[in-house]
C-alpha positions as CSV (number, residue, x, y, z in Angstrom):
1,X,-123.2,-137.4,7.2
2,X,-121.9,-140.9,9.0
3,X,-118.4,-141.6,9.4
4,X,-116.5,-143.5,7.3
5,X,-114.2,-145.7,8.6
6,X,-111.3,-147.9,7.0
7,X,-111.5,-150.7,9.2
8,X,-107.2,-152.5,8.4
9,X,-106.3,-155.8,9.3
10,X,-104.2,-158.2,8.4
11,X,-100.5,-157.5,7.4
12,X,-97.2,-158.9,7.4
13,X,-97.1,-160.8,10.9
14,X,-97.5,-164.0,12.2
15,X,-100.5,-163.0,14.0
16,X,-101.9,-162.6,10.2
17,X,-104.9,-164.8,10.4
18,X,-106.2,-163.3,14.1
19,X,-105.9,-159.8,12.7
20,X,-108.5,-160.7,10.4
21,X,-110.5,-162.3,12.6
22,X,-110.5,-159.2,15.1
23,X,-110.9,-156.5,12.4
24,X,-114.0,-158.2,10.5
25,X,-115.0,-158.7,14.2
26,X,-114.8,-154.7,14.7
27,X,-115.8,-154.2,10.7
28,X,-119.7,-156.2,11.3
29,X,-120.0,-154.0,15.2
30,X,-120.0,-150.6,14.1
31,X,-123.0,-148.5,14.5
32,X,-124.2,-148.4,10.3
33,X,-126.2,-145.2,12.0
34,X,-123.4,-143.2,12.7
35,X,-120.5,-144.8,10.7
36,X,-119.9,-146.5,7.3
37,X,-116.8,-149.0,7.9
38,X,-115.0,-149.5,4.4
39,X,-113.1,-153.1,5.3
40,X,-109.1,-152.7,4.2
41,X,-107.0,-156.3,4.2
42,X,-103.4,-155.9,4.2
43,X,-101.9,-159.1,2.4
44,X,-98.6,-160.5,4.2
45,X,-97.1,-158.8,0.7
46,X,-98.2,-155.8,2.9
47,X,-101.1,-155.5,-0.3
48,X,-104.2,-153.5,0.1
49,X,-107.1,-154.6,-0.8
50,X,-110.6,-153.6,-0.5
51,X,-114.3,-155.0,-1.7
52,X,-117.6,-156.5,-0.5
53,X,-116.0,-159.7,-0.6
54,X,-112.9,-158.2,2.2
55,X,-116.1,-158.4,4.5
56,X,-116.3,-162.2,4.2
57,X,-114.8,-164.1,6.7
58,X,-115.7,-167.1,4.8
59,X,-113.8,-165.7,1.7
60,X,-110.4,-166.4,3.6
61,X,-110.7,-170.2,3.1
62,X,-109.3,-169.1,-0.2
63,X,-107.2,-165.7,0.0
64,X,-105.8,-166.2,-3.9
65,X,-109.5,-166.2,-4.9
66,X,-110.4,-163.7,-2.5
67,X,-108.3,-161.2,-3.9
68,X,-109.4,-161.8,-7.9
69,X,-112.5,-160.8,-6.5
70,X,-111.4,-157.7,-4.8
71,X,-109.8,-154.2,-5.4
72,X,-106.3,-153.4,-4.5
73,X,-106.0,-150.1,-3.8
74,X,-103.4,-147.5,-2.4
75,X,-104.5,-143.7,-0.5
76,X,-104.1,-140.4,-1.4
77,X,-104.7,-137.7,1.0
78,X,-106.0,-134.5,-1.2
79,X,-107.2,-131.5,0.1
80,X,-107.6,-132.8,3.3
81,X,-109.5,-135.8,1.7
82,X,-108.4,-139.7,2.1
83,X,-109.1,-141.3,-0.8
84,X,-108.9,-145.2,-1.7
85,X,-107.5,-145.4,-4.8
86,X,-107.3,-148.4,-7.5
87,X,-104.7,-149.8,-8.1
88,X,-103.4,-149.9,-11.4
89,X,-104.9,-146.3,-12.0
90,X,-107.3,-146.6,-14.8
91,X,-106.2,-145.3,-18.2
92,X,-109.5,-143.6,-18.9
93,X,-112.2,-142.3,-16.2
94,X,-112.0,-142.4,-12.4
95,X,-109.9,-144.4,-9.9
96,X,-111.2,-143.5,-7.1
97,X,-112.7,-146.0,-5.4
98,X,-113.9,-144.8,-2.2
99,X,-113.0,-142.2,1.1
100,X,-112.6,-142.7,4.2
101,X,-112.8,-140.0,7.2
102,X,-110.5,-141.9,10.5
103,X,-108.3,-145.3,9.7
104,X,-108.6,-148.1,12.3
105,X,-105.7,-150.6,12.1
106,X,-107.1,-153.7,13.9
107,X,-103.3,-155.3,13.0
108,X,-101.9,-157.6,15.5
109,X,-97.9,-158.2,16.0
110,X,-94.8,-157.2,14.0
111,X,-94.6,-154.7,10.9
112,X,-98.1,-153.9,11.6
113,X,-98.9,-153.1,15.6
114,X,-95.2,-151.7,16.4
115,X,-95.8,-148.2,15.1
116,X,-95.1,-149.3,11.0
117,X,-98.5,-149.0,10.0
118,X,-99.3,-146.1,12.2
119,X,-96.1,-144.6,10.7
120,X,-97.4,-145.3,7.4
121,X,-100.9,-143.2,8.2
122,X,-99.1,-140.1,9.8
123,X,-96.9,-139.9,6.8
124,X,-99.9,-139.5,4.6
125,X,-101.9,-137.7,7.3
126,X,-104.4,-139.8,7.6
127,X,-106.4,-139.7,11.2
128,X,-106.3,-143.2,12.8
129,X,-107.6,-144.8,15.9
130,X,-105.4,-146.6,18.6
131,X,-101.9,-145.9,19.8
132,X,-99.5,-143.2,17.9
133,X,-96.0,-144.0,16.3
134,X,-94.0,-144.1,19.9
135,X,-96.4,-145.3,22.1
136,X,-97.0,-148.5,19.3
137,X,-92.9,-148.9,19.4
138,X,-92.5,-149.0,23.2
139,X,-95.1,-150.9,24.0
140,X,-94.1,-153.7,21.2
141,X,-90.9,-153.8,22.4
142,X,-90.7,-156.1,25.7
143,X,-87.8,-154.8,26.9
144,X,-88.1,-150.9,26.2
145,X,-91.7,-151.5,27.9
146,X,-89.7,-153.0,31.2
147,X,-87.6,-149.9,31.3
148,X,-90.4,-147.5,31.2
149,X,-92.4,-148.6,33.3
150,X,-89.3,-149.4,36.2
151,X,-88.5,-146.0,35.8
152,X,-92.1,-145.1,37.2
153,X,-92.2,-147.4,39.9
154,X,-94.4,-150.2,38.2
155,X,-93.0,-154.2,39.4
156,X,-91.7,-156.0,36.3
157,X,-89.7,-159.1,36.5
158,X,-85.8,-158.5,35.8
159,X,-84.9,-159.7,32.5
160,X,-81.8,-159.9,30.0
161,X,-82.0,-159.9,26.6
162,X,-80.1,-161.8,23.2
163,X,-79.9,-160.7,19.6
164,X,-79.2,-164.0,17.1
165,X,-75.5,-163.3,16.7
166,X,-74.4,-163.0,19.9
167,X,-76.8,-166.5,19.9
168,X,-75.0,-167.5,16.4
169,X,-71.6,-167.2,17.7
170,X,-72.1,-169.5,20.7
171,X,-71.2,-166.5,23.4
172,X,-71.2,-168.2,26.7
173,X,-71.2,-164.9,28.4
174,X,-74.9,-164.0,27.3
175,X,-75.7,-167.3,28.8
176,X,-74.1,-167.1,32.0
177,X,-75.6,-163.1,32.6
178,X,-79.1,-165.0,32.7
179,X,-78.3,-167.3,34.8
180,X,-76.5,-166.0,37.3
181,X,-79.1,-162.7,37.2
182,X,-82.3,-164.7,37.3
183,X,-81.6,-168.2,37.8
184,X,-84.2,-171.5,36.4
185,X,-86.4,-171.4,35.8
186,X,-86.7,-169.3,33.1
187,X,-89.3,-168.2,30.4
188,X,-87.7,-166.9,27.0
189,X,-89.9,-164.9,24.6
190,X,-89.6,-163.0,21.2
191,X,-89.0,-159.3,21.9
192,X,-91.8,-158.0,19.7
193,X,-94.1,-161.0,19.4
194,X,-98.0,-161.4,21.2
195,X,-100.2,-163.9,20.8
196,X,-98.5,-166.2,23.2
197,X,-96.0,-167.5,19.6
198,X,-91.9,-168.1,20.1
199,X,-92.7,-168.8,24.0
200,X,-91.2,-171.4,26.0
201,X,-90.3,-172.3,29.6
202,X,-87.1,-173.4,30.4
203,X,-85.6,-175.5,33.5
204,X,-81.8,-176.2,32.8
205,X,-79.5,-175.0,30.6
206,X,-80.3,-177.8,27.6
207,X,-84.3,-176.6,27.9
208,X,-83.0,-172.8,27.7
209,X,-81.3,-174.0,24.1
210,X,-83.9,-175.3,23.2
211,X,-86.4,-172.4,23.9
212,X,-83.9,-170.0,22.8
213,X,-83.6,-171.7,18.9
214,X,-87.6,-171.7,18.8
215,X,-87.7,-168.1,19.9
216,X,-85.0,-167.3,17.1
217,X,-86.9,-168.7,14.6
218,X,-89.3,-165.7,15.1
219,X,-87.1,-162.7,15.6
220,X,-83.5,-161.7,16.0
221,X,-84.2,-160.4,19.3
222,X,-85.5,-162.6,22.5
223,X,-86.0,-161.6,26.2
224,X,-85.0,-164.0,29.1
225,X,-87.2,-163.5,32.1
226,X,-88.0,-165.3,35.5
227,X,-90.5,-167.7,35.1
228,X,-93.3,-167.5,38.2
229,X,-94.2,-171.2,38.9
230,X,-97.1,-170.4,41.3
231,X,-98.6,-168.1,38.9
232,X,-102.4,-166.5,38.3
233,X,-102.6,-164.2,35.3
234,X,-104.9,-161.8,35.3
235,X,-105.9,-159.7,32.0
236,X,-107.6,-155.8,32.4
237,X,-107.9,-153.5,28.8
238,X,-108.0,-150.0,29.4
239,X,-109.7,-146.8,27.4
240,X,-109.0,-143.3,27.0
241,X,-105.8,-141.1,26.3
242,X,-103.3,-138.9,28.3
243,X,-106.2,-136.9,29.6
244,X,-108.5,-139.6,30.8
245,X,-108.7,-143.2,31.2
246,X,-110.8,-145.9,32.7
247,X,-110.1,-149.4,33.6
248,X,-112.2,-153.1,32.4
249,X,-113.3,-155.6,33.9
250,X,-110.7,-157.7,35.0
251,X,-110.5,-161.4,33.8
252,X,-108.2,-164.9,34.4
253,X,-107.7,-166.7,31.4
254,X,-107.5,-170.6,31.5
255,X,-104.4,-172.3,30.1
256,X,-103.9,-175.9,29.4
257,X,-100.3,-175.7,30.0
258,X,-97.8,-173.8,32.5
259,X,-98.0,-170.8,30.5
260,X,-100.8,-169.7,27.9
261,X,-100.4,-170.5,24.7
262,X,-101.5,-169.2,21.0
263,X,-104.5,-172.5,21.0
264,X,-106.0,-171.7,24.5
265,X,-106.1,-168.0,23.0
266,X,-107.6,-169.0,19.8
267,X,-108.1,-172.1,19.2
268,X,-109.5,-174.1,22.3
269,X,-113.0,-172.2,22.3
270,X,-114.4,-175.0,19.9
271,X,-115.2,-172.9,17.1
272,X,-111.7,-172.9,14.9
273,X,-110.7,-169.4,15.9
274,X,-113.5,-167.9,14.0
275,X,-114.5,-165.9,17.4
276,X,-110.9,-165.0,18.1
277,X,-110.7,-164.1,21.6
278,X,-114.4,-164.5,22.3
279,X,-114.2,-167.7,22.6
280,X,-110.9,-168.5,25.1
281,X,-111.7,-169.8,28.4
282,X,-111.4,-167.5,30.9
283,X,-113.1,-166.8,34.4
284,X,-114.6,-163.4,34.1
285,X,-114.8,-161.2,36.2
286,X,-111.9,-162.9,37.9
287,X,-112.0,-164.8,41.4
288,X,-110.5,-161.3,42.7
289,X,-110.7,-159.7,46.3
290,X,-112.1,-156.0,45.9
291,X,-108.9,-155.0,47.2
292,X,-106.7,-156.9,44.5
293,X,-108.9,-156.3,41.8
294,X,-109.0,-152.4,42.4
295,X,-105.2,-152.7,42.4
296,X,-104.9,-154.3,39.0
297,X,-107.2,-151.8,37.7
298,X,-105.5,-148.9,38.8
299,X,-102.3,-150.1,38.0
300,X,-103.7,-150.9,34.1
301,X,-104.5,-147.6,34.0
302,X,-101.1,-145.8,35.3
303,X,-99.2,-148.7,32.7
304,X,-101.7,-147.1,29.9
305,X,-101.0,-143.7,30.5
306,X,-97.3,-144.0,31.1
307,X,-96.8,-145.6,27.9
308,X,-98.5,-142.8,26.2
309,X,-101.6,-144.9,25.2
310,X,-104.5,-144.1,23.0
311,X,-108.1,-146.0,22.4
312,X,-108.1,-149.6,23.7
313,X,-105.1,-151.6,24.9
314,X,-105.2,-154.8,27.6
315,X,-102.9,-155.1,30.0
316,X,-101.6,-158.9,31.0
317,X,-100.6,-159.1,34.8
318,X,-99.3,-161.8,36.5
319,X,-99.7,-162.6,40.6
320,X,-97.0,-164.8,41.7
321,X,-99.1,-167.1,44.2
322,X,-96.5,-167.5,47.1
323,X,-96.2,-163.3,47.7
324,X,-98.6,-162.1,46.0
325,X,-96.9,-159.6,44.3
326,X,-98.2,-158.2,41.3
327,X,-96.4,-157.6,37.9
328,X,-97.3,-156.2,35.0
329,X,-96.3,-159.0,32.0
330,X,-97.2,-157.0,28.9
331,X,-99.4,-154.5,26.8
332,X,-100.8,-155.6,24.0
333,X,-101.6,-151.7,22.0
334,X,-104.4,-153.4,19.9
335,X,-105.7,-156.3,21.6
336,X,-107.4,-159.3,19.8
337,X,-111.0,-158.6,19.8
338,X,-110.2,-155.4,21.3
339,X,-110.9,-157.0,24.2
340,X,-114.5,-155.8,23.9
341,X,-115.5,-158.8,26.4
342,X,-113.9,-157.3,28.8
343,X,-116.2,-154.0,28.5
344,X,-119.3,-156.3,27.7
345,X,-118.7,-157.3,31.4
346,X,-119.4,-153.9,32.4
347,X,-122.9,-153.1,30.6
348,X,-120.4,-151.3,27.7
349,X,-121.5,-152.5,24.1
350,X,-118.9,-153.4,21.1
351,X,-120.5,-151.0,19.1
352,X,-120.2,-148.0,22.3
353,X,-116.6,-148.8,22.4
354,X,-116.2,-148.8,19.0
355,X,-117.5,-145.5,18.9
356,X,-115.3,-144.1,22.0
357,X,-112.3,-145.0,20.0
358,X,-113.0,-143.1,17.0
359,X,-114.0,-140.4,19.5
360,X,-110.4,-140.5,20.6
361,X,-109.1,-140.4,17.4
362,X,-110.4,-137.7,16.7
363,X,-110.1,-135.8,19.5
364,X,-105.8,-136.4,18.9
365,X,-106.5,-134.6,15.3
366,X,-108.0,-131.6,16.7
367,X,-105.6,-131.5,19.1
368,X,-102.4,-131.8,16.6
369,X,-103.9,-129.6,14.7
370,X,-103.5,-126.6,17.1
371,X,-100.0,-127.6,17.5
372,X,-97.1,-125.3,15.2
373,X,-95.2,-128.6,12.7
374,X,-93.0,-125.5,11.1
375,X,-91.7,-121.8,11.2
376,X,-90.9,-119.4,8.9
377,X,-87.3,-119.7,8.0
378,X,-84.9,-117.9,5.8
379,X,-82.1,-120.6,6.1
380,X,-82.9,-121.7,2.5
381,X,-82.1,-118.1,1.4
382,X,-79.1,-117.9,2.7
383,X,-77.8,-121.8,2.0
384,X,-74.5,-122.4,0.7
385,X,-73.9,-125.8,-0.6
386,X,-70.8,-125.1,-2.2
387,X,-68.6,-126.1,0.9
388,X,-67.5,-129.2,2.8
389,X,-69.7,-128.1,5.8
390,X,-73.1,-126.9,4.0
391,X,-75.8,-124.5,5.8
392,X,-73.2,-124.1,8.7
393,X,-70.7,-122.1,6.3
């Protein structure tokens, strides 16, 4: 019996549109041997919708259309079954539209990739591929990354952070603590953003306003960093779990500007974004030494399993040209494309690494399902809610 797969993109986010480009992406590469994919769109109404016509890129030109022409649906787990239900439930005869066996979220950015969807599955017990509730948090979060991985000996650039009302209320102090800690120039970035959106570089303390109100505009939370002038990034994805893991290729994307932005990324391939990440330039494999290059990949691979990774992530490092020290920048838990180029480069196949992740998956369900989640109690017996203090009476 194959596999069948709910293949979720989309979502509240910003990074809306390239979620749907990297999950149909993932939907059309599976194996239709081994696995039925069932495609799932998530409206930015956080919707779900499902239907032969989901499958379509084309069929985004028009999403209001699109969606008269599909099913919205909501799940069910029953008897250990996850079933895709219509929604509204039909009066008479059967709502159920479809199953699926293993959820893959291919969801890029906020209220999707930060642990909210993956929340979402656990709480209905529904298996899913990638990164767990945690490991989606901590690696979303810029700063809570920087802290972990400092505390395991892994070079970040120092950084101070901003919420909008210490911003709001004009506090000079906040401004001053950056730059007296890190000096110009400076890049500032949304906390929980990829995709290269809310970024800007700043020189002076004018620029840094600037940068700071754009950043603002996308969340109440932004992270002032030092900004390496002399800079090479360098991008390596990494597979596996806790147990095992195993390093990419490693490649150097090409920027048009002094930092990468969401059009190189996307855009600047010359075919609309329809390819997502396919079709950024990029040098790959990257102009590396052996040396340097086995030191990026071994240092992706200690950042993936420190964070508590699962499945794919890619790892974005940057070399700062005059030392040439090496930092790690950021993770990105579900990668655009899931960086399957970077596996093609090593004789792996989209569809092989497709199948390694639901592998993974897996594997975390057996696992969990070994584990105790509750013990025989008699507390309820013996509760008394008449008091002030409860149970503890």
């Amino acid at each position: 019996m194959k596999i069948r797969v709910g293949v979720f993109f989309g979502g509240k986010s910003v990074e809306h549109e390239v979620s749907v480009i990297s999950g149909l992406q993932a939907y059309n590469s599976f194996n239709r041997d081994k696995y039925e994919p069932i495609p799932i769109y998530i409206t930015k109404d956080n919707e779900f919708y499902t239907g032969e016509a989901i499958a379509d890129i084309a069929n985004y030109r028009n999403i209001p259309v699109l969606l008269q022409k599909s099913i919205r649906i909501f799940m069910m787990c029953e008897q250990g079954q996850v079933q895709l239900i219509r929604y509204p439930v039909k009066k008479m005869g059967n709502s159920v539209v479809g199953q699926i066996d293993v959820a893959f979220p291919v969801v890029h950015g906020a209220n999707v990739e930060d642990g909210s969807l993956q929340g979402f599955l656990r709480h209905y017990n529904i298996p899913f591929v990638g990164c767990d509730v945690a490991a989606s948090a901590v690696t979303m979060d810029k700063y809570v990354m920087k802290t972990v991985l400092k505390d395991n000996d892994i070079p970040v650039l120092d950084c101070v952070t901003l919420n909008v009302k210490e911003y709001e209320r004009g506090e000079e102090a906040s401004w001053h603590r950056a730059e007296e800690r890190i000096g110009y120039p400076v890049i500032v970035k949304p906390v929980n953003l990829g995709s290269s959106v809310g970024i800007k570089v700043a020189r002076n303390r004018e620029e840094l306003q600037d940068a700071l109100e754009y950043a603002f505009t996308f969340g109440s939370r932004v992270m002032i960093e030092r900004a390496i002038m002399n800079l090479r990034e360098i991008n390596c994805a990494v597979l596996g779990d806790y147990e095992e893991a195993w390093a990419s290729e490693c490649e150097e994307p090409i920027s048009s500007d002094e930092i990468l932005s969401y059009e190189d990324k996307y855009v600047a391939g010359g075919k609309g974004g329809s390819e997502g990440m396919r079709t950024a330039r990029r040098e790959l494999p990257a102009d590396l030494t052996p040396e340097k290059r086995e030191e990026i990949r071994q240092m992706a691979v200690k950042t993936f399993q420190v964070l508590n990774c699962n499945g794919v992530s890619r790892i974005d490092f940057m070399i700062d040209r005059d030392t040439d020290q090496v930092y790690v920048n950021e993770i990105n838990p579900i990668p655009g494309s899931l960086a399957f180029y970077l596996w093609e480069a090593l004789d792996k196949p989209y569809a092989e690494l497709l199948d390694d992740m639901v592998g993974l998956a897996l594997k975390r369900e057996r696992e969990e399902k070994n584990m105790l989640t509750s013990f025989d109690s008699n507390i309820l017996q013996s509760a008394n809610l008449s008091g002030a203090k409860g149970v503890k009476k």
